[in-house]
C-alpha positions, 0 to 999 in steps of 0.5 A: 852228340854227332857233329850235324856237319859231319859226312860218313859215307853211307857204306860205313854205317851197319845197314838200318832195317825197320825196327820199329815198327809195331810188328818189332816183337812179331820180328824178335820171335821169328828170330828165336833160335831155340825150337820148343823154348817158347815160354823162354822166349817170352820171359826175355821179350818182356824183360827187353821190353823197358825204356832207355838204349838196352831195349827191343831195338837194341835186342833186334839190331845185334841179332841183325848185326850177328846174320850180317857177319854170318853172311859176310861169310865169317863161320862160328856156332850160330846158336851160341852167339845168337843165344847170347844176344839174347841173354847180353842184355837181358837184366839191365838196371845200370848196376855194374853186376848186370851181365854176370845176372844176365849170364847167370840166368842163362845158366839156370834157363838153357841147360833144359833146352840146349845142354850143359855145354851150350849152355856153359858157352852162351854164359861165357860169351855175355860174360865177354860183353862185360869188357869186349875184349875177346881173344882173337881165335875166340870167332864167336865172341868177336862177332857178338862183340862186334855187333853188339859195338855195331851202334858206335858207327850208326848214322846221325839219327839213330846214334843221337837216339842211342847217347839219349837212350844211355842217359836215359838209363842213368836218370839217378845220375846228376849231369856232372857225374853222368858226362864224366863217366861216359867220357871216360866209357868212350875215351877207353874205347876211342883209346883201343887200337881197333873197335872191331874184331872182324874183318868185315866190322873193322872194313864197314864200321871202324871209319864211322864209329871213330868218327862218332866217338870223336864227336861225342867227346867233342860235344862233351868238351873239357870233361875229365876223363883221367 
């Protein structure tokens, strides 16, 4: 977890609105892209709404993080992106197919609404989420991967919150197991030249998320991670 004594400075951490309060779900449906989905909608709400990190918090956070880099001026197809946000996480159980299932569904449920093309690109980009690791002319999958990192340059509080809520997620795990391979997650990532792809990520975030990082493998302390 995040060294107490450490200071970022404020500017450097994604801005933290209130989300969580009991009007959360009353908040996620006002941000609802798709006009006439409705019952759609609610299939993803109750499929966010679990325990651990992948919860509705997450859910709202990157669909924040998305309208924060659209105002920041950064110009991509909304829906797409705020679609896969959507999706991104939608089936979440810790097996490793989990964003292709969260992909698929898209595929299947969308066409309907949105059309096969759409539908094709929201597919795509959960895809993405699976490695973050989109090319750089790809605008949309930077900014859903930029906000979906977003919590990597959190503040303290709501960082811990999110390394509880990961471990959460991997209760079926022994201790040993569980830290080696969250040390080898964030060492990868610590290990990339850059964590953001947008200019507006990288200025804001990049700072504060190195920082993080740092401090949980710290905290995680003679794991190996070869």
């Amino acid at each position: 977890m995040p060294d107490p004594d450490r200071s970022v400075p404020p500017d450097d951490a994604p801005d933290d609105p209130d989300l969580t309060g009991p009007d959360l779900v009353e908040q996620l449906r006002s941000r609802w892209p798709v006009v006439g989905a409705d019952d759609l909608r609610e299939e993803l709400l109750a499929a966010w709404d679990r325990p651990g990190y992948h919860d509705l918090r997450h859910l709202a956070e990157v669909l924040a993080r998305v309208e924060e880099l659209a105002s920041a001026g950064i110009g991509f197809r909304r829906e797409q992106v705020l679609l896969a946000a959507w999706f991104h996480d939608a089936v979440y159980d810790g097996e490793r197919d989990a964003e292709e299932r969260s992909a698929a569904w898209a595929e299947r449920s969308l066409p309907s609404y949105v059309g096969e093309a759409v539908a094709a690109e929201v597919a795509r980009l959960v895809r993405m989420t699976e490695t973050h690791d989109p090319a750089p002319e790809d605008v949309e999958g930077c900014v859903l991967s930029d906000a979906d990192l977003a919590v990597l340059a959190a503040g303290q509080d709501r960082y811990a919150a999110y390394v509880a809520g990961v471990r959460e997620e991997y209760t079926h795990l022994d201790e040993e197991t569980f830290r080696r391979g969250r040390a080898q997650v964030l060492a990868s990532l610590a290990g990339r030249p850059t964590l953001f792809r947008t200019d507006h990520a990288r200025d804001r975030w990049e700072a504060a998320a190195r920082a993080n990082l740092a401090a949980e493998l710290a905290a995680l302390g003679g794991v190996e991670v070869g």
